[in-house]
C-alpha positions as CSV (number, residue, x, y, z in Angstrom):
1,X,123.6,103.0,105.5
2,X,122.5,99.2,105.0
3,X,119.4,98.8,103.5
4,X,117.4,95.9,104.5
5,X,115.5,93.9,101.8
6,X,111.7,94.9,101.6
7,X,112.4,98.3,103.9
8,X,112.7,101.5,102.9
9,X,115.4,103.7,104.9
10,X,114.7,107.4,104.0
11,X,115.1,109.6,107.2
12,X,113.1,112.3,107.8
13,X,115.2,114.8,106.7
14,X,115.5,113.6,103.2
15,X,114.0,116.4,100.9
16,X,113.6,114.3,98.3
17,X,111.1,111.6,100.4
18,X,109.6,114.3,102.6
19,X,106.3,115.0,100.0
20,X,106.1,111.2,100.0
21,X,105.7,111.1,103.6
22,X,103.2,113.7,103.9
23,X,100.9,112.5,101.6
24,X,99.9,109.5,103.6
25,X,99.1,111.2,106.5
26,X,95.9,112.7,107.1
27,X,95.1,115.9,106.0
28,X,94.0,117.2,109.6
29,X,97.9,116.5,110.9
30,X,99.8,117.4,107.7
31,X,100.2,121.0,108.7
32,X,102.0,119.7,112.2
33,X,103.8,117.7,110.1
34,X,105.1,120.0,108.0
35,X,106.4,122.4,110.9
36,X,108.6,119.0,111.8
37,X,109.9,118.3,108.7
38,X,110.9,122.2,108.5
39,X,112.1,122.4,112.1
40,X,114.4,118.8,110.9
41,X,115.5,120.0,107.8
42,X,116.5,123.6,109.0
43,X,118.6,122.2,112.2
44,X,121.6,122.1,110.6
45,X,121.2,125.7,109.4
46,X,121.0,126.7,112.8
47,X,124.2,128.7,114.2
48,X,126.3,127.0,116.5
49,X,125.0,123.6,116.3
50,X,126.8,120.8,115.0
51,X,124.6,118.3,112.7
52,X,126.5,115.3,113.7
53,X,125.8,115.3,117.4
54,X,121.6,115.3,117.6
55,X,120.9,116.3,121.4
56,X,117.2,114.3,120.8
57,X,116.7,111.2,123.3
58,X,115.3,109.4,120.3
59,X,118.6,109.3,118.6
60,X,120.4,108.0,121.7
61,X,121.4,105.0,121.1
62,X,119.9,101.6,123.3
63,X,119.8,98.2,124.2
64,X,117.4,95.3,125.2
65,X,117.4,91.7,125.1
66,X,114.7,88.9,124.8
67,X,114.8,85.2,126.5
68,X,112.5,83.0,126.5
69,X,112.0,78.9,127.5
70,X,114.4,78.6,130.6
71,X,113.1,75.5,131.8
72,X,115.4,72.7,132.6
73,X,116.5,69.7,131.2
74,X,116.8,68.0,134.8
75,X,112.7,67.7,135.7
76,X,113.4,63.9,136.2
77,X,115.9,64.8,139.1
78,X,114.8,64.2,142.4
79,X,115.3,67.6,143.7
80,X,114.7,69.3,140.4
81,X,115.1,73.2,139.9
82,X,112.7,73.0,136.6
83,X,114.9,75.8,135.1
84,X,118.4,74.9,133.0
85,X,120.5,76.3,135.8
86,X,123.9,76.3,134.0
87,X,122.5,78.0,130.9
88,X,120.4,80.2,132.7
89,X,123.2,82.0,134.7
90,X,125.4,81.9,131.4
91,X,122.7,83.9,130.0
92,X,122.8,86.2,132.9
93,X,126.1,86.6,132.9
94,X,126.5,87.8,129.6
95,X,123.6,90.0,129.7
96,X,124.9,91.7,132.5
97,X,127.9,92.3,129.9
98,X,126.0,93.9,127.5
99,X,124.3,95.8,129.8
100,X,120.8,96.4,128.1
101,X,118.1,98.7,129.5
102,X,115.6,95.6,130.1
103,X,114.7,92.0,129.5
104,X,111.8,90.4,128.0
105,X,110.8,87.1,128.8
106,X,108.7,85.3,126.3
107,X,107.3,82.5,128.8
108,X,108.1,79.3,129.8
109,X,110.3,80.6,132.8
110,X,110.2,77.2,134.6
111,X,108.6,73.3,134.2
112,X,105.7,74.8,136.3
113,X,103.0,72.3,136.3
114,X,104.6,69.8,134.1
115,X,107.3,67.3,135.3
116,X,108.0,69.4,138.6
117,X,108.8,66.3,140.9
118,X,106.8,68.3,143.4
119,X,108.4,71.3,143.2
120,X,105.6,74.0,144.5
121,X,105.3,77.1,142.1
122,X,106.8,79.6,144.4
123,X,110.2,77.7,144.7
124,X,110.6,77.3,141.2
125,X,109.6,80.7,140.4
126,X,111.9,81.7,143.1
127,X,115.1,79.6,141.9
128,X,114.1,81.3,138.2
129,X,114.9,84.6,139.9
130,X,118.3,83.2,141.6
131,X,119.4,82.3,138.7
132,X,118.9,85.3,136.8
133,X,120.2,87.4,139.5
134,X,123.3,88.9,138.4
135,X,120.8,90.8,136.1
136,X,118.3,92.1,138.7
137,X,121.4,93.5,141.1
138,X,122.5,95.2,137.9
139,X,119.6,97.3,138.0
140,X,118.1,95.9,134.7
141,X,113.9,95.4,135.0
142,X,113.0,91.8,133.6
143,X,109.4,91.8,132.4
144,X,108.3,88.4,132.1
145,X,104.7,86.9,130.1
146,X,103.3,83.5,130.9
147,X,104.4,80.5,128.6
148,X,102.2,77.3,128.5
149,X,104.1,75.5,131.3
150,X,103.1,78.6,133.9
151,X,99.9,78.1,133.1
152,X,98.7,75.1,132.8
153,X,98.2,72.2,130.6
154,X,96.9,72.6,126.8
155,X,92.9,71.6,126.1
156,X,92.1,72.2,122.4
157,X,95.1,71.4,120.0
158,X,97.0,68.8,121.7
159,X,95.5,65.3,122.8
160,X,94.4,64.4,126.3
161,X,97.2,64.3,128.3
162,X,97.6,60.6,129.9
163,X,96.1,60.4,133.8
164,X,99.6,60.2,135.2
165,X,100.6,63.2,134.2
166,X,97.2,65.3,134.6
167,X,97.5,68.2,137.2
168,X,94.6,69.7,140.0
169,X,91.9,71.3,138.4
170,X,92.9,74.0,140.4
171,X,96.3,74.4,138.7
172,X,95.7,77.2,135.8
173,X,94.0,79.5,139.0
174,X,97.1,78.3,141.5
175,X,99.8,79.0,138.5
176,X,98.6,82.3,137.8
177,X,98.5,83.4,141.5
178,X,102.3,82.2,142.1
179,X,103.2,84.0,138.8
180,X,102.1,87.4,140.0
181,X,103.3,86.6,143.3
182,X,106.6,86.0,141.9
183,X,107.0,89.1,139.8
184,X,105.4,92.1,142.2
185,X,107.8,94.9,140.6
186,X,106.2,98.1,140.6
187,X,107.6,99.1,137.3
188,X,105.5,95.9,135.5
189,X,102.7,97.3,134.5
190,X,99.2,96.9,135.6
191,X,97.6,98.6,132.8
192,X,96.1,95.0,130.8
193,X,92.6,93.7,130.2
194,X,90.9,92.3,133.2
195,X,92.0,89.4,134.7
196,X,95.3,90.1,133.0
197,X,96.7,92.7,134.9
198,X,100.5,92.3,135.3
199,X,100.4,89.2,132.7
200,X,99.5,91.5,129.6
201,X,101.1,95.4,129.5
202,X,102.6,97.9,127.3
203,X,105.0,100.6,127.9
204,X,107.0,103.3,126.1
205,X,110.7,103.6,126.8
206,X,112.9,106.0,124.7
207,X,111.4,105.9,121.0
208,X,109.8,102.6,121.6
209,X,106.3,101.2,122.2
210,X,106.7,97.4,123.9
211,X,103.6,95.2,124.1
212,X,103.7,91.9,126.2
213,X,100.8,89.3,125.8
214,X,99.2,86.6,127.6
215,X,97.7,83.9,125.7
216,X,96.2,81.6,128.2
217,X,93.7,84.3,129.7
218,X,91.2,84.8,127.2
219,X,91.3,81.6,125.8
220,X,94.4,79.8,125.0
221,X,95.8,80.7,121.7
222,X,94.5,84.0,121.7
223,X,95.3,87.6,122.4
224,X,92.8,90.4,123.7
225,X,92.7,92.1,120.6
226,X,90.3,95.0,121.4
227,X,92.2,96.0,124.0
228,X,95.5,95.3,121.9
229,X,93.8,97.3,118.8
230,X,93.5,100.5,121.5
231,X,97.1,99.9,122.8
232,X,98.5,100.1,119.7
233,X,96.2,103.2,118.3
234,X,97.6,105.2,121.4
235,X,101.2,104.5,120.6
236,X,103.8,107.1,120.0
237,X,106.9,105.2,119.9
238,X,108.9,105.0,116.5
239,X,109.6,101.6,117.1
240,X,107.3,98.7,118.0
241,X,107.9,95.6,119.6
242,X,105.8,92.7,120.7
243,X,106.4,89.8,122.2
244,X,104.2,86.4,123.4
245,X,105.1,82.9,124.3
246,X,103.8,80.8,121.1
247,X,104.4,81.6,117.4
248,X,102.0,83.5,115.4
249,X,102.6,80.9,112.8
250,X,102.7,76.9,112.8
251,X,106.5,75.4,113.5
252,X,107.1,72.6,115.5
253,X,104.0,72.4,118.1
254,X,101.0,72.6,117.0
255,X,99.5,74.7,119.9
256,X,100.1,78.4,118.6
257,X,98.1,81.5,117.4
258,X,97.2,79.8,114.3
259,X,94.9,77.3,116.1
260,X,92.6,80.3,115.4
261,X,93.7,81.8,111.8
262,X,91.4,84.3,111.4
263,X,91.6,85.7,114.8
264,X,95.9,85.4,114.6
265,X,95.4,87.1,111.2
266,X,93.7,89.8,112.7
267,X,96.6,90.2,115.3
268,X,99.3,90.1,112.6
269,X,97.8,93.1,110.8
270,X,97.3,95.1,113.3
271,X,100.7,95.5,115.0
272,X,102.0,95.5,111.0
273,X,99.7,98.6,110.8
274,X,101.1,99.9,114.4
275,X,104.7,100.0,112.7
276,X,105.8,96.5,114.6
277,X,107.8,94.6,112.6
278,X,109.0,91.9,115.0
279,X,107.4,89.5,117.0
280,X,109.4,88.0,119.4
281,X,108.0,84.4,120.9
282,X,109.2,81.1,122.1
283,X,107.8,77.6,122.3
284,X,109.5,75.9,120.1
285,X,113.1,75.1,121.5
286,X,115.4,76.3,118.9
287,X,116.0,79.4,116.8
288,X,113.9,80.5,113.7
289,X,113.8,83.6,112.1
290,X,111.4,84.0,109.2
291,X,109.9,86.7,106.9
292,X,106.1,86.9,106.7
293,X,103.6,89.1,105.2
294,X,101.2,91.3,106.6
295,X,97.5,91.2,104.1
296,X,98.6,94.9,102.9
297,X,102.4,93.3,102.1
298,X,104.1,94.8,104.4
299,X,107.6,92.4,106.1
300,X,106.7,91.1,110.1
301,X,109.7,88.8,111.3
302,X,108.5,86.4,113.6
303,X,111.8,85.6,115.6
304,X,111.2,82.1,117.9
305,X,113.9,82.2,120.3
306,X,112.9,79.0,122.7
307,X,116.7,78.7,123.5
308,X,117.2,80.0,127.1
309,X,117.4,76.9,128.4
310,X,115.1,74.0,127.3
311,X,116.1,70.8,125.4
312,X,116.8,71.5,122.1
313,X,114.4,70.3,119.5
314,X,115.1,69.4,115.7
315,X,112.8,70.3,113.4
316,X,112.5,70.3,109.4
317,X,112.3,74.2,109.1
318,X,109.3,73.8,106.9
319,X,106.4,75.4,108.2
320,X,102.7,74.3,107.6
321,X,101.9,77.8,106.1
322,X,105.2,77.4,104.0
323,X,103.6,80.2,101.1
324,X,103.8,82.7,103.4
325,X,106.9,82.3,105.2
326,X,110.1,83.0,104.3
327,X,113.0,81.7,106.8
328,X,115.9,83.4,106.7
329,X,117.9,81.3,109.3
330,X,117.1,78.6,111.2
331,X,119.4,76.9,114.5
332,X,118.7,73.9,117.1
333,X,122.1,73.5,117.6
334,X,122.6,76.2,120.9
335,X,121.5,77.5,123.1
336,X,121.3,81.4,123.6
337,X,119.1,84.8,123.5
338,X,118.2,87.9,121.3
339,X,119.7,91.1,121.9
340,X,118.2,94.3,119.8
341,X,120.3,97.5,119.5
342,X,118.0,100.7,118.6
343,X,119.9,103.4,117.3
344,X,117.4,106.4,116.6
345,X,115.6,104.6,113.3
346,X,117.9,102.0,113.0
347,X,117.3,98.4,114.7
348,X,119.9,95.7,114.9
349,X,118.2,92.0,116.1
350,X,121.3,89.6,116.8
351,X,120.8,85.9,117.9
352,X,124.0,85.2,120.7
353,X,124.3,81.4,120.4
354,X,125.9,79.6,123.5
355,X,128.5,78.1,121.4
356,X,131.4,77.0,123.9
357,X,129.6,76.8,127.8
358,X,132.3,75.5,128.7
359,X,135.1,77.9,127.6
360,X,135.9,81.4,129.8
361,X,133.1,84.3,129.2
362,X,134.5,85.9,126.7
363,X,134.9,83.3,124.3
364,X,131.7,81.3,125.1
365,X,129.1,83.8,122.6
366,X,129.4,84.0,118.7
367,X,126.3,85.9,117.0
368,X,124.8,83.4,114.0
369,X,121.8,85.7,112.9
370,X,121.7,89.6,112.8
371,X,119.5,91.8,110.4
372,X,119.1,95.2,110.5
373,X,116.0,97.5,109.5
374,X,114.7,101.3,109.6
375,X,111.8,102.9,110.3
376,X,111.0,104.7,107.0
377,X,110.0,108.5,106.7
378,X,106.1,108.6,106.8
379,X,106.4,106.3,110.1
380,X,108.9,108.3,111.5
381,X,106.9,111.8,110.7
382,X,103.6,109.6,112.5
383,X,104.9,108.9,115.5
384,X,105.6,112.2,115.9
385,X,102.1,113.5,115.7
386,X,100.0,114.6,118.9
């Protein structure tokens, strides 16, 4: 078993870490806990039943992917889409392929309000879902969150944008209706703050706990985080995974969570404390995967995967919080999108880079980042408290 740097990977049927794992959890569940770990460690003592094959669902293993920044390069054409058609469809394509159990889409489906060549919302929102079709007909749900170009333009970090290019005053109120109206899927759920309903959600599938967030509703550059705080305190999945459109920390725009560093601290911590530890985002058009620390030390990777379509963007991969941040690979060479295998404890993140778009299928995707982490013991005794 690969051990990831900074993670512990003891499962919870290691004798020797089990009194380790107990001893952080509360006193009032260690009793439950203990008739786990004796019902875990006494399985393979049972007649008849072969250790190797482990009937629980949670140990099944399972796919999803992550996209994110799919609008096009062609916003100057008369006749625009606003979404890269060519790479968008590659995407799809491949997807399909893999066959995950969902998509998350970190915002920024389409040029929205920006650039559109008066494009109205609905078209482009419906050409988004044209081109990402092959993945809907194959039965895999698509849950999308709102990127800065589906909602309107930017007012605090950024300067004023020049008249030519300033929208309605209606437009942040017109966008979010033609987002909703775009994605009416019954299985997005409705369960967010007010006035986010169907833009912020959380669900459990399998042994995971997924958390989308909207960061133009409550202010742009923030998350709700009392009603994120009670998400994440009800959770029972093993694994955690959120997702947003703009970094957590400063890259290459300077409109992100960090506008507000106290408040994105506060976010960082707490999904660190839920067990999260990825953040998937986009804004930034390239690739970046980087290490950063929660304030009790424990590894977050923020993963910005702005590659599903946009122009490409170089950057010096130096971030203005560099002390904290660690990268471990950077790209703005590709295009592409994030697929994450669970496997019981064990996640796999890989980066699929567009490498050839040119060349059959097949021969078109070559992973350039991949890392691999576990849940360890105490986590994995947690999430199976009542």
């Amino acid at each position: 078993m690969r051990k990831d740097k900074g993670t512990d990977m003891i499962p919870v049927t290691e004798k020797d870490n089990s009194r380790a794992a107990l001893m952080i959890i509360p006193r009032s569940k260690r009793i439950f806990a203990c008739v786990l770990l004796l019902l875990a460690l006494s399985s393979s003592c049972m007649p008849g039943l072969d250790p190797a094959v482990e009937p629980q669902a949670s140990l099944a293993s399972w796919k999803f992917a992550v996209i994110s920044d799919t609008q096009g390069n062609n916003r100057d054409k008369t006749g625009t889409s606003c979404i890269n058609d060519a790479v968008v469809r590659a995407i799809a394509d491949d997807i399909v392929r893999e066959n995950p159990d969902f998509v998350l889409v970190a915002g920024d489906l389409v040029n929205g309000w920006f650039r559109n060549k008066g494009v109205d919302y609905a078209a482009q929102y419906a050409g988004w879902k044209a081109a990402i079709g092959p993945v809907y007909r194959a039965g895999i749900r698509v849950y999308p969150v709102r990127g800065n170009h589906d909602s309107g333009p930017e007012r605090l970090a950024l300067p004023p944008l020049p008249t030519h290019l300033e929208p309605q005053p209606d437009t942040p109120v017109v966008l979010k209706k033609a987002f909703r109206d775009a994605f009416p899927e019954a299985y997005i759920p409705k369960n967010g703050p007010a006035g986010e309903e169907g833009l912020t959600f959380s669900f459990t599938h399998k042994n995971a706990f997924v958390v989308g967030l909207d960061q133009f509703t409550n202010g742009q550059h923030r998350v709700n985080q009392e009603w994120l705080d009670l998400q994440l305190e009800g959770s029972r999945g093993l694994h955690v995974f959120v997702f947003g459109h703009e970094p957590a920390f400063e890259a290459n725009h300077r409109d992100n969570l960090s506008f507000y560093p106290r408040d994105r601290d506060l976010f960082w911590d707490s999904i660190g404390n839920a067990g999260a530890r990825v953040y998937f985002c986009g804004h930034d058009h390239f690739y970046n995967h980087a290490l950063v620390l929660d304030n009790t030390g424990r590894e977050i990777r923020q993963i910005i995967a702005g590659t599903g379509g946009g122009f490409l963007r170089r950057w010096s991969g130096t971030y203005r919080e560099g002390k904290r941040m660690k990268v471990q690979y950077h790209n703005n060479d590709h295009h592409g999108y994030i697929l994450a295998a669970v496997e019981g404890s064990k996640v796999t993140i890989s980066w699929k880079a567009l490498i050839k778009p040119e060349t059959p299928a097949a021969d078109a995707w070559q992973v350039l980042d991949s890392f691999t982490y576990s849940i360890p013991a105490d986590r994995q005794v947690e999430s199976m408290l009542p």
